[in-house]
C-alpha positions in Angstrom: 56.1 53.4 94.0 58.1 56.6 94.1 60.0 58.3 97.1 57.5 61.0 99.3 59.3 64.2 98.7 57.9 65.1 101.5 59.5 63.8 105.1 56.8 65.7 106.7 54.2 63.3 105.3 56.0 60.5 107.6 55.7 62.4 110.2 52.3 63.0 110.0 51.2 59.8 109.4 52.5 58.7 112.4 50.8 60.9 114.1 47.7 60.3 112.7 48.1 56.4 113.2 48.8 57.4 117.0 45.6 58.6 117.3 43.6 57.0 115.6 41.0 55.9 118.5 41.3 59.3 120.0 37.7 61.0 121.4 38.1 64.1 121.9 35.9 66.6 123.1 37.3 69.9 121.5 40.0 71.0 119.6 42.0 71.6 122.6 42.2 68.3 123.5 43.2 67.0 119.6 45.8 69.9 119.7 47.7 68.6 123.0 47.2 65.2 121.7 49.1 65.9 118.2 51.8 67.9 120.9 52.1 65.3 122.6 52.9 62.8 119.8 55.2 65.1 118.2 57.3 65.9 121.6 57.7 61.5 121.7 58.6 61.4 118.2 61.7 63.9 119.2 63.2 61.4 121.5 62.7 58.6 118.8 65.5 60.0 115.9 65.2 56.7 114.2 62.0 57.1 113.8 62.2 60.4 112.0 65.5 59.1 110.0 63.1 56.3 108.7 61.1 59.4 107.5 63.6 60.9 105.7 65.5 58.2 103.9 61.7 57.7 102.5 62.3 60.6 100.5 65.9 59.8 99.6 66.5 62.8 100.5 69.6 64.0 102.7 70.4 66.2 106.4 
C-alpha cells in the first residue's frame, strides 16, 4: 500500500478512533471532545512523528 501523503489523515484518525463511543448531545459537545483529543495528542510527539513518517515525508 502506498505512503498517505497526507499526515493530517493520521491525525484524524486518531481522533476519530478516540471517540468512537462518544454520545453527544450537540455539536458543542463533539467540538470540545475533538479539542480535547487534539490538545492530548500535543503532548504525545511520537505519536504525531508516527504520523508523519507514514507519509515519508520530512520536518
Amino acid at each position: 500500500m502506498p505512503p498517505d501523503l497526507n499526515p493530517q489523515e493520521g491525525v484524524w484518525s486518531l481522533v476519530k478512533r478516540d471517540m468512537g463511543n462518544l454520545a453527544a448531545a450537540d455539536l458543542g459537545q463533539i467540538a470540545l471532545a475533538v479539542k480535547r483529543e487534539l490538545k492530548m495528542l500535543q503532548y504525545r510527539p511520537g505519536v504525531i512523528d508516527g504520523c508523519l513518517a507514514g507519509t515519508s515525508m520530512a520536518l
